[in-house]
N, C-alpha and C positions, 0 to 999 in steps of 0.2 A: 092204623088200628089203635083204640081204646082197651088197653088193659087193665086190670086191675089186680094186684099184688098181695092176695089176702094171708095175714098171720094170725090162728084164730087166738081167741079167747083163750086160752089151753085151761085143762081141768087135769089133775092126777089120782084123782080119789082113785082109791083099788085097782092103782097103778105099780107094777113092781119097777117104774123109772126112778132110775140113780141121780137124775140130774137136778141143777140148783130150779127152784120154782120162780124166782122171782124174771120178769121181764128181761132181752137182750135183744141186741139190736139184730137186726134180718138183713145180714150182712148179703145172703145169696139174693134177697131181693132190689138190696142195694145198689149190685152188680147191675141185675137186670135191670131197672129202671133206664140208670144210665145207658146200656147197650140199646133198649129200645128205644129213647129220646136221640142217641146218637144216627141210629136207622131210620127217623121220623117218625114214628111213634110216640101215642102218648102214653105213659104209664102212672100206675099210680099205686102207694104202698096205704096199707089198710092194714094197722099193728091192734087187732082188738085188742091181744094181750097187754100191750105197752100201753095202753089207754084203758083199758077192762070196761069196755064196752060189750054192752048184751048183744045178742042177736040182733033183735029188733032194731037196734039204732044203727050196728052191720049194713043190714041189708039194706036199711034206708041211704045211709051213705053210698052204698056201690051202687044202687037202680038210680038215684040220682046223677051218677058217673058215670051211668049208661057204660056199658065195657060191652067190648066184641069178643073178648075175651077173659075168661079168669082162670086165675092161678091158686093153690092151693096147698100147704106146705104142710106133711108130717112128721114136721118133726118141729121145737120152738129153737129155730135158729141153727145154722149153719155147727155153732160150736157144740152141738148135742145130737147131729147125726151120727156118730156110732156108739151114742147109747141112749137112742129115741125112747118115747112109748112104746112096746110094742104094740099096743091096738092102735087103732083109727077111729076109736069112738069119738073124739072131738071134731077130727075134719069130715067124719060122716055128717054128724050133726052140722056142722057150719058150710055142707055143700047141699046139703038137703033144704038148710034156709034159702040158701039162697037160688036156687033152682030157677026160679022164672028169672033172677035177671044178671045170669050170667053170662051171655055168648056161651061162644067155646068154652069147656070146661077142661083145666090141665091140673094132674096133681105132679109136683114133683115131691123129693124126699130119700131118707134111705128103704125103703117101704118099697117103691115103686123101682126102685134100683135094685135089689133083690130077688124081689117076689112080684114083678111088673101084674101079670095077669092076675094075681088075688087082692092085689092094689085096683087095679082097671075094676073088676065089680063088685069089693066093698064101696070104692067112693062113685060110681056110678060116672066116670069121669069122662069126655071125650077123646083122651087121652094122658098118658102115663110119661113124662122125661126120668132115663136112664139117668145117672150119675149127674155132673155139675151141670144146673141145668140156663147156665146163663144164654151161652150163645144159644142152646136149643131151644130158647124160648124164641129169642131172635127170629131164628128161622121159622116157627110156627107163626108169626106175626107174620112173616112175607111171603107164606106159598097157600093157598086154597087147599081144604082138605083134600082135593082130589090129586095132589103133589107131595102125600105127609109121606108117599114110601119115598121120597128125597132125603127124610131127615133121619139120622142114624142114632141110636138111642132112644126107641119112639117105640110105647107100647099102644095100639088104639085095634078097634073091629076093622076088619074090610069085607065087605061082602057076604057079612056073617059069621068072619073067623077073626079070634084077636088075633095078632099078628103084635110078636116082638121081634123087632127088628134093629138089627145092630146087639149092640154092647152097651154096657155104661159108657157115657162121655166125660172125656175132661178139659176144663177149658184152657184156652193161653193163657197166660197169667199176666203176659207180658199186654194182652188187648183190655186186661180189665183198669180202667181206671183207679186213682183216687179219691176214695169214697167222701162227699161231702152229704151231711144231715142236715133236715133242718133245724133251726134255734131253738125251736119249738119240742120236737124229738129231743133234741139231749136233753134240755131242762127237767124232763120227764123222766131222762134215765138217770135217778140219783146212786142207783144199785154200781157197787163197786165189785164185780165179781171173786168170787174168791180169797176177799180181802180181809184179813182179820185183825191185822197190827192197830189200827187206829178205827176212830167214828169216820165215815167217808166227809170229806167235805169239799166240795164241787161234784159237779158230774162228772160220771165213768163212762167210757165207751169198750168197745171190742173192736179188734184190729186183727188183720193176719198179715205175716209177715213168710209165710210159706203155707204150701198145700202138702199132704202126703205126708210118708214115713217110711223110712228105708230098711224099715224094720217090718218083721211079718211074724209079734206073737199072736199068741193061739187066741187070745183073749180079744185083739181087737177089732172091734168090725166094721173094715174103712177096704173090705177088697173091691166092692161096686161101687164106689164112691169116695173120692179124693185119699186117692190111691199112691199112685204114684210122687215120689221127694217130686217139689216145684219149688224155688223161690222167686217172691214177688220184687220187681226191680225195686233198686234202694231207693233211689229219687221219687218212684210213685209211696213207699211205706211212708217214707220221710215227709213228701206234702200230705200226705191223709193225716197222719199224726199234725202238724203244723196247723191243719185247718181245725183238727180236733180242742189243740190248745188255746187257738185264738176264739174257740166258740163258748172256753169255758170247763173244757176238759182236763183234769186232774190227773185224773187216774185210767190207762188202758188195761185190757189185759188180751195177748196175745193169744187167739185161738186157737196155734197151729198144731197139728197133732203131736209134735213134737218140738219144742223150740230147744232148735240146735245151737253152739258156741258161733255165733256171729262178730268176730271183729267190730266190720266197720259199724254194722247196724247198733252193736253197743257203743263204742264210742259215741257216733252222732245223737243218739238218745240222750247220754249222758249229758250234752251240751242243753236241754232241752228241759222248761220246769212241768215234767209229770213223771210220774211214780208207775210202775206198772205191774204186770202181773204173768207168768207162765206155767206150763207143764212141760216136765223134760225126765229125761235120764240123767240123775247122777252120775252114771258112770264115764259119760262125757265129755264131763267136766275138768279144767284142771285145778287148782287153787290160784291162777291166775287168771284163768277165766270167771270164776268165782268171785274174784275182788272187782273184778271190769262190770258183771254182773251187779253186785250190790252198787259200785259207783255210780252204775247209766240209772237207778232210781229202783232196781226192780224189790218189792216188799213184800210179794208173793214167789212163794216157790211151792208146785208139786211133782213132786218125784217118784217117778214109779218103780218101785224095787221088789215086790210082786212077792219074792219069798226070800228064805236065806240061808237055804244052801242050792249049792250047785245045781244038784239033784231037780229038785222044785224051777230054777228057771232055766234048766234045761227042759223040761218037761213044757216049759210057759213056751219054748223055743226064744230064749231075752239075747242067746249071743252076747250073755254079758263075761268079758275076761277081766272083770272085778273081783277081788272075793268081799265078803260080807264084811270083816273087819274093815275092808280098804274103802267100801261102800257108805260105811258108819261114818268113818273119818272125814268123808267127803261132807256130808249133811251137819252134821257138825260145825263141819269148819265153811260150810256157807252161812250157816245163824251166823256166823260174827260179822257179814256185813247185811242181809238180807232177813229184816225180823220174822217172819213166818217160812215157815220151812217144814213142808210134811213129806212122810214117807209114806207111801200106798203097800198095804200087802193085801193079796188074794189068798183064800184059803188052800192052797195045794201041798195041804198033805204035811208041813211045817210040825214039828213037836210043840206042843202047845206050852209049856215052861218055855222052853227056847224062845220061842215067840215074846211070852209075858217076859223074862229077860233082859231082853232086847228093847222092849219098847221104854222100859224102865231106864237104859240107857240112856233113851234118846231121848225120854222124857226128861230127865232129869239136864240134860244139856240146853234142854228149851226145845227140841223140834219133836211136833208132833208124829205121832205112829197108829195108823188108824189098826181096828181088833182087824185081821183077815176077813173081807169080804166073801161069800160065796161068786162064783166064775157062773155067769149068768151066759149059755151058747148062743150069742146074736146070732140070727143068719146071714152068712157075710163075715163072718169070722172062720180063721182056721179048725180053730175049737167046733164051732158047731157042724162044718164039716167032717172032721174027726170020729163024730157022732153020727153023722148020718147022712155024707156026703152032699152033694149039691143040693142048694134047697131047693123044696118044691114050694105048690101054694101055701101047704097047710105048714109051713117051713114056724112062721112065730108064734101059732098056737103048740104046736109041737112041744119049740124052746122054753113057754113059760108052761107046760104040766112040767114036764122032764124039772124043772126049775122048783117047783111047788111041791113036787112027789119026792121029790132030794133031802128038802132043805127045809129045818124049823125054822131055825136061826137067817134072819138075810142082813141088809147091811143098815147100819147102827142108824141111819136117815127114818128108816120105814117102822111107825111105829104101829101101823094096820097091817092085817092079812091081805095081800093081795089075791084081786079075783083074778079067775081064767077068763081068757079072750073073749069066748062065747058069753059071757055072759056080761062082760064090759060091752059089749058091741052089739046087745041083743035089740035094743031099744034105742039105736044110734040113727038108723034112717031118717 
């Protein structure tokens, strides 16, 4: 079977997404390729964004690719499924172009992992993949639709009834490859994520080096999708990295939901000339892991320490046995080897002088402290069930009135009013 691997174009205009705008590599399609090349398949990835190609020239590429199938991804890239768009106005538009020449139509995403059935007929799709959707792509490349109740994580019509079937999937980790791009692709990806210590100079990639998080606060929205702690074997982190540097890769940065105090995988980095980048918990850490941290090359650090007192991240549910002073001390004493260093706070509830305080601490030591975010209830987080139990369809319109009807102030990125979903999505067909 002929696939095709589409990443759209992405637009955020009167978008309330938190995430970086510029191009990242499509790690879950990266996956899949090779899973379907591996099963004889041919596949093939289609990064409008990474190229910022129109429609037009879109669609002309995939009907000349002739595809039996297409793929369709809401969210831009693997490292920004739990804090997607919430609308679907861009891959309505980029499924609606492409209509006459896509085969099978599949969206995956955290969108469809969620809210499967409001996903199924916003993007008009012949089907919806539940959670990691490598292998289930797979499977949809080898059985006739008249075999899709075989595949587990699978939202599609039968007989006139949508039918979700199963649960979110998650994939082996151990069956995914390492990921090789073409020459071509990196050269294009000059963007250094997250990176602020220097001008970038060579190309940057993304990498993961685990799935999941053992952690369940309220804020984050990873329960339908790459859920579950998984680490990826060292020997495959290690050649993907190896292939990355010999291509001209600089700089990685690690998209795991949480990058945890790893020994060997720091050492072996450290032998290695690239620089990298993570998201973790402080409180984690020790000041030896810390020094091993700054050694293996990493120049990014963000920290999620959410509020600062007890109070506030037990409420977050952080399970941190840190206190705040001891929390400081840590970030701190990372800038002495690792030049950028932030602390993330959400606004829950914190005294505002305490806050400003604090930052002025951390400020003045060198490590950034961003103002309190407002707690935006993904669906698919703790928090927004909290609020209002298991999501239904109308689950992310919901999340962003509740979100808009709260909140003047939102987070220091967004300098427009964000619209409501209806009306992002009115003109998307």
């Amino acid at each position: 079977m002929r696939v095709a691997l589409i990443n759209p174009n992405w637009s955020f205009e009167g978008s309330i997404y938190f995430g970086c705008r510029e191009p990242h590599l499509p790690l879950e399609y990266g996956y899949a390729k090779a899973l379907l090349a591996r099963a004889g398949h041919t596949a093939e990835i289609f990064d409008a964004h990474a190229e910022t190609i129109d429609t037009r020239i879109l669609v002309d590429r995939v009907a000349d690719f002739a595809p039996e199938m297409t793929v369709v991804a809401t969210a831009p890239s693997y490292l920004f499924w739990r804090c997607a768009p919430p609308e679907l106005r861009v891959p309505q538009q980029t499924m609606g172009a492409l209509q006459t020449v896509t085969g099978v139509k599949v969206a995956i995403g955290p969108h469809g992992s969620t809210t499967p059935r409001a996903t199924y007929r916003k993007l008009g799709v012949d089907a919806v993949v539940m959670g990691e959707c490598e292998e289930t792509l797979v499977r949809l490349a080898q059985l006739p639709r008249d075999r899709w109740h075989e595949v587990a994580g699978l939202c599609y019509e039968n007989h006139g009834r949508i039918v979700v079937q199963g649960g979110p999937q998650a994939a082996d980790l151990v069956n995914l490859p390492p990921l090789s791009w073409p020459a071509e692709t990196l050269g294009r990806h000059q963007h250094h994520h997250h990176r602020f210590d220097a001008t970038p100079s060579g190309a940057g990639a993304e990498i993961e080096a685990s799935r999941g998080c053992p952690y369940h606060c309220t804020f984050c929205a990873k329960e339908n999708f790459r859920d579950r702690y998984r680490r990826r074997p060292l020997a495959t982190i290690l050649a993907e990295l190896d292939g990355l540097i010999a291509a001209g890769v600089t700089y990685v940065y690690f998209i795991d939901e949480i990058f945890l105090p790893w020994r060997q995988l720091l050492e072996a980095v450290a032998a290695r000339p690239v620089q990298f980048g993570v998201q973790t918990r402080i409180d984690l850490w020790s000041r030896e892991m810390l020094d091993l941290l700054g050694a293996a090359g990493c120049v990014s650090i963000e920290a999620g320490v959410e509020s600062l007192t007890h109070e506030g991240r037990d409420w977050l549910e952080k399970h941190c046995k840190r206190s705040t002073p001891a929390l400081t001390e840590l970030l701190i004493y990372a800038k002495r080897s690792v030049p950028f260093v932030q602390a993330n706070l959400i606004a829950s509830g914190d005294d505002a002088e305490m806050v400003e305080r604090w930052r002025d601490e951390l400020r003045n030591a060198g490590v950034w402290a961003n103002d309190p975010v407002p707690l935006f209830p993904y669906p698919g987080s703790p928090d927004y069930r909290r609020l209002w139990g298991v999501p239904d369809d109308n689950a992310w319109e919901r999340a962003v009135d509740y979100y808009l009807d709260r909140y003047d102030t939102l987070s220091e990125i967004q300098d427009a009013r964000p619209r409501r979903l209806a009306a992002l999505e009115a003109h998307s067909g």
